[in-house]
N, C-alpha and C positions, 0 to 999 in steps of 0.2 A: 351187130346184126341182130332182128329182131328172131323170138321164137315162132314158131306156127303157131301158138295160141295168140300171142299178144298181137301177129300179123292178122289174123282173123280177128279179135276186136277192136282192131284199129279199122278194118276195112269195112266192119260193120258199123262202126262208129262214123264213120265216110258218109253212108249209103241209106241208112236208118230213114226210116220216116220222120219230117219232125213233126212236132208238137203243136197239133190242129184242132187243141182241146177249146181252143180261145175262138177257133174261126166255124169247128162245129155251131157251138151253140147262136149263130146270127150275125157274129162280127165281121165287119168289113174288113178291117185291119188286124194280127196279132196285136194283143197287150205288152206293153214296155214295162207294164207295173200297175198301180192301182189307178182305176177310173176315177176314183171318187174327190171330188174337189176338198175336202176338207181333211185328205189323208196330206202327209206334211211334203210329197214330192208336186203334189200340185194346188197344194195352199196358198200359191200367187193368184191361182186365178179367181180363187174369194176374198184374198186381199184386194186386186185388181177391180172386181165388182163393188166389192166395199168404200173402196175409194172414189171411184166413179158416181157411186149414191151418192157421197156425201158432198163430192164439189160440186157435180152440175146441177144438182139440188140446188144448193145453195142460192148458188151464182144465179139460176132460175128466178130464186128464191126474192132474192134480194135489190133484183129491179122496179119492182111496187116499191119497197120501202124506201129506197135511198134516191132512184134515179126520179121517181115521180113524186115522192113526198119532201123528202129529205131536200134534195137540189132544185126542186121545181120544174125539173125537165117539162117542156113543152109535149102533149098526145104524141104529136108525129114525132119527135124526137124519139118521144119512149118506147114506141111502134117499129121505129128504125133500130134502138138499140137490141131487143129480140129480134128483130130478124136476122141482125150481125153477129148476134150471138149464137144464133144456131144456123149460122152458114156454115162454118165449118163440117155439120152433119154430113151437107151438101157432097163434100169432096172425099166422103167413104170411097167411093168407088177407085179414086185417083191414089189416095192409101193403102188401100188393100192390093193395088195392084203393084206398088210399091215395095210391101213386105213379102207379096209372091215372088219375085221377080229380081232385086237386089236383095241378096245376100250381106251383111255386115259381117266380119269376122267369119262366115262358112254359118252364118243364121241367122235363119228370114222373121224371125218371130220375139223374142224377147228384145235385141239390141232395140228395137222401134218402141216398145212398152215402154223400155228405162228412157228412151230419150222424149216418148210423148210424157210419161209423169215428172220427166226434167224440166221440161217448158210448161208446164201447169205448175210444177213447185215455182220457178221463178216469174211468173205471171201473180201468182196470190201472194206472194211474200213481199210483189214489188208493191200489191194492191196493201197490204198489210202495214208496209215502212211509211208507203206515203201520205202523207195527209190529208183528211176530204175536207177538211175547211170548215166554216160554220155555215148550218142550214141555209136556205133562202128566206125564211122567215124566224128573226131574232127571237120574236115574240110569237108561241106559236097560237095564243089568241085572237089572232089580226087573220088567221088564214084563210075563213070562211068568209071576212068582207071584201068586200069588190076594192079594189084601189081607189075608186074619184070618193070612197066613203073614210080614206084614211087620213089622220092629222101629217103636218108636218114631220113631227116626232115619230109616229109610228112609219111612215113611208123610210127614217134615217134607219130604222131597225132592221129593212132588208138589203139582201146583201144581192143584188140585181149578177153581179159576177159567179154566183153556185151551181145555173144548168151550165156554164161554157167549160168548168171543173168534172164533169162527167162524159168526157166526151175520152180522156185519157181513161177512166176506170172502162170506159164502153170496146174499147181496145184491147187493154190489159184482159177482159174476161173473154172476146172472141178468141183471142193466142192459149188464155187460159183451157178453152173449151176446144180449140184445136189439138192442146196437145192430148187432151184425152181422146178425140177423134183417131189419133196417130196410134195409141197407145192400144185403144180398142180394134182396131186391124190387126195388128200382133196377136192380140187375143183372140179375135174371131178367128184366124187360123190354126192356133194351139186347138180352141172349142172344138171347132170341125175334126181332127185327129184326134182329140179323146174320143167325141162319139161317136167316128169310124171304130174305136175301141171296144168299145160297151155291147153287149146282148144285145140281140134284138128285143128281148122282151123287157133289158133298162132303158134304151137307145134313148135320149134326152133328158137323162138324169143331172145330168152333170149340167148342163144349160140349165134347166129349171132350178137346180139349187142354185145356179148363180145368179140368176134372175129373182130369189129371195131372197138372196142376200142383199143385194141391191135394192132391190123396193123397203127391206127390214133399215136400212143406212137413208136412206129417200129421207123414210118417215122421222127419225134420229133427226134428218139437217131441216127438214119444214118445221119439227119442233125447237130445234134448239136456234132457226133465223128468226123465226113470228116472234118467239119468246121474248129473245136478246135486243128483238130492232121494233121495241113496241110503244117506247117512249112518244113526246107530245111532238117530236122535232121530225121524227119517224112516221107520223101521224098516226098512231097508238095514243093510250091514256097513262101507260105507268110513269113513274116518276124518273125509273131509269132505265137504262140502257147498256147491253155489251159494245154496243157501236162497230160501227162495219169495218174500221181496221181487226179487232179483235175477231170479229167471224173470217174476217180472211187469212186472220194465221192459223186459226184452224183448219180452214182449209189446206195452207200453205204444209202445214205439220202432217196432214193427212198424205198429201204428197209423199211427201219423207218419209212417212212410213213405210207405205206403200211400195215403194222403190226395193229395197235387197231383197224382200218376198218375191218380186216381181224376175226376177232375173236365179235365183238360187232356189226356187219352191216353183218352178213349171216345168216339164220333161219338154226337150226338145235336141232332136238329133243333128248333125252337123250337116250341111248341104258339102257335097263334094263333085255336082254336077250342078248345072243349068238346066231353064226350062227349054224343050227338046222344039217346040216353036211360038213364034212372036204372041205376046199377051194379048195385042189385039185380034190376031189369028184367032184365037183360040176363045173369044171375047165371041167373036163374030161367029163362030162357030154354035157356039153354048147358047146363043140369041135364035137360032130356028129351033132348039127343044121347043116342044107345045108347051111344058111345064114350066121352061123360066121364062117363056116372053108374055105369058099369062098372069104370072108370078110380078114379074116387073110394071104389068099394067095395071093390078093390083094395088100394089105400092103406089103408082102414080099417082093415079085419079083417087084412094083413099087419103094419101098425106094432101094432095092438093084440096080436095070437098071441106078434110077435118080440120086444116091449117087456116081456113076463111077466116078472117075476125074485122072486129071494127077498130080503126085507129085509135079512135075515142077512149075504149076502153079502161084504160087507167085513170082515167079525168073521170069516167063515168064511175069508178069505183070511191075513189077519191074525194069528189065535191059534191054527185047525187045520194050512192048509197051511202058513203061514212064506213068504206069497209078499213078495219084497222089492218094492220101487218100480222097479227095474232089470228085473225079472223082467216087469213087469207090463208095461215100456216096450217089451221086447225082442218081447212078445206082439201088442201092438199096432203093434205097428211091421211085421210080419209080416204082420198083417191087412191094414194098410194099402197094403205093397206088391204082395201079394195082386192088392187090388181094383182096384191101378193098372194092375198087368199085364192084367189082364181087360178093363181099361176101354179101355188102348191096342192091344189086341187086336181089339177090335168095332171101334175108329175108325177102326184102317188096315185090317181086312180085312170087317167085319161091318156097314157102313154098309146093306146091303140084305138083312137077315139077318131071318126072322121073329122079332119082339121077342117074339111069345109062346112060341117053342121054346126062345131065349135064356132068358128066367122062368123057366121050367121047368126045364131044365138046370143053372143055377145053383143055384135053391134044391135039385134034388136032391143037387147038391156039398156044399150045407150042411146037410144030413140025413144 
């Protein structure tokens, strides 16, 4: 039997106020523990960012060099293989609503990470074992003359069989790019619960650092694919080359890394309920806010205006300008740091900054 004292701070211990020092200061949600991406309980999800710069970089990366230099791929070919490579972006919505809504194990958010960097490990490792074969042109001095200008001899030196060899790699990296589309749902949901976390006055700290992290890995894989895939076979001028199995074990190893951080370094609590009505319900619902259907038309009519391009393009790179794979990397690598600057600019000084004057400003930079 307990005394009167210890009944009285048990009962006070009951009834207490708790501890609304996390929800005073702006937060949406109580803190589980630290905000910050780079402390060690949520160091997946700079891993997670990290990795994501460096594969779909790449994979980006290395369609000029191999698909249209290397194999010969035909314009439209190489036009189709970007688009199918970033189809996957396409199906975020059918993802996301996936990791809200099925539970794996009693949780909606990392099982989907480990299994999106599951199927990108074994997408690049398969790109890595297998062999691309020899160029389309043996000799890669013959490449600028027209065909009715070649000998006998020179016409035996190509290998007419090298774009129908890219049609398996053009595969392998949409499943590749899927599963990090899988993997980034998981994560976009952890993101949104840290920074119901965070102060109002950090409120997108923890995104912006991820988002330099990523751009800082970007610029890492457009340096080390231009570098590596710049030879004469490559349509570059060096002498050698790391060759595109070798960049896709990199990639493949990044995977791998990536992975145990991904699952043992992200806070996430156990689902022990469902959602209380249907995803589309509730889809349909969030659709008449002024701000998301605004928001969504936004997106629309921007990715569709900014995505315009000419089929051409790679041919036009290729056989008008003479732009090398180094040239291409050096370009991108600039863009990328670019937008990291920009990004760590709003995070340390722009956190309460009107988002629509930002839009505006930037796109007129880019006009």
């Amino acid at each position: 039997m307990q005394a009167p004292e210890q009944r009285k701070q048990s009962s006070y211990a009951e009834v207490k106020s708790p501890h609304v020092e996390n929800l005073e200061n702006g937060a949406l949600r109580a803190a589980r523990g630290s905000v910050s991406v780079y402390s060690w309980e949520n160091f997946g999800m700079a891993a997670h960012s990290a990795g994501v710069g460096i594969v779909n970089s790449t994979i980006s990366g290395v369609v000029y060099a191999v698909l249209n230099n290397y194999l010969h791929m035909s314009a439209t070919l190489v036009a189709t293989a970007v688009a199918l490579i970033q189809f996957p972006r396409s199906l975020r919505v059918f993802t996301g609503m996936l990791t809200d809504t099925i539970p794996l194990f009693g949780y909606r958010r990392r099982p989907y990470i480990v299994i999106g960097w599951g199927m990108t490990f074994v997408s690049c490792f398969l790109m890595a074992v297998l062999p691309l074969g020899d160029p389309y042109y043996g000799d890669a001095s013959i490449a600028d003359l027209d065909t009715s200008e070649l000998t006998a001899e020179q016409l035996a030196t190509i290998d007419s069989d090298a774009p129908n060899r890219g049609i398996k790699m053009i595969i392998l990296m949409m499943f590749a790019n899927f599963g990090t589309v899988l993997a980034y749902s998981g994560f976009n949901g952890t993101m949104i619960e840290i920074s119901q976390q965070e102060p109002a006055n950090i409120r997108g700290t923890a995104m912006g650092d991820c988002d330099v992290v990523f751009y800082w890995f970007s610029i890492l894989s457009a340096f080390f694919t231009g570098l590596g895939l710049n030879s004469e076979d490559y349509g570059g001028t060096f002498s050698w080359s790391i060759g595109f199995n070798a960049i896709m074990g990199v990639c493949a190893g990044m995977s791998l890394v990536v992975l145990p951080f991904c699952w043992f370094c992200i806070q996430e609590e156990k689902v022990t309920s469902g959602p209380s009505k249907s995803v589309f319900t509730f889809i349909y619902e969030l659709c008449q806010r002024k701000t998301i259907y605004q928001y969504i038309a936004f997106r629309f009519f921007y990715n569709v205006l900014a995505m315009i391009s000419v089929t051409s393009a790679s041919a036009i790179q290729s056989t008008w300008a003479g732009v090398e794979p180094i040239n291409n990397g050096l370009a991108t690598m600039l863009a990328a740091f670019l937008t990291m600057l920009g990004t760590y600019l709003i995070k340390k000084y722009g956190l309460a900054w009107n988002w629509r004057y930002i839009i505006i400003f930037a796109q007129i930079l880019v006009v």
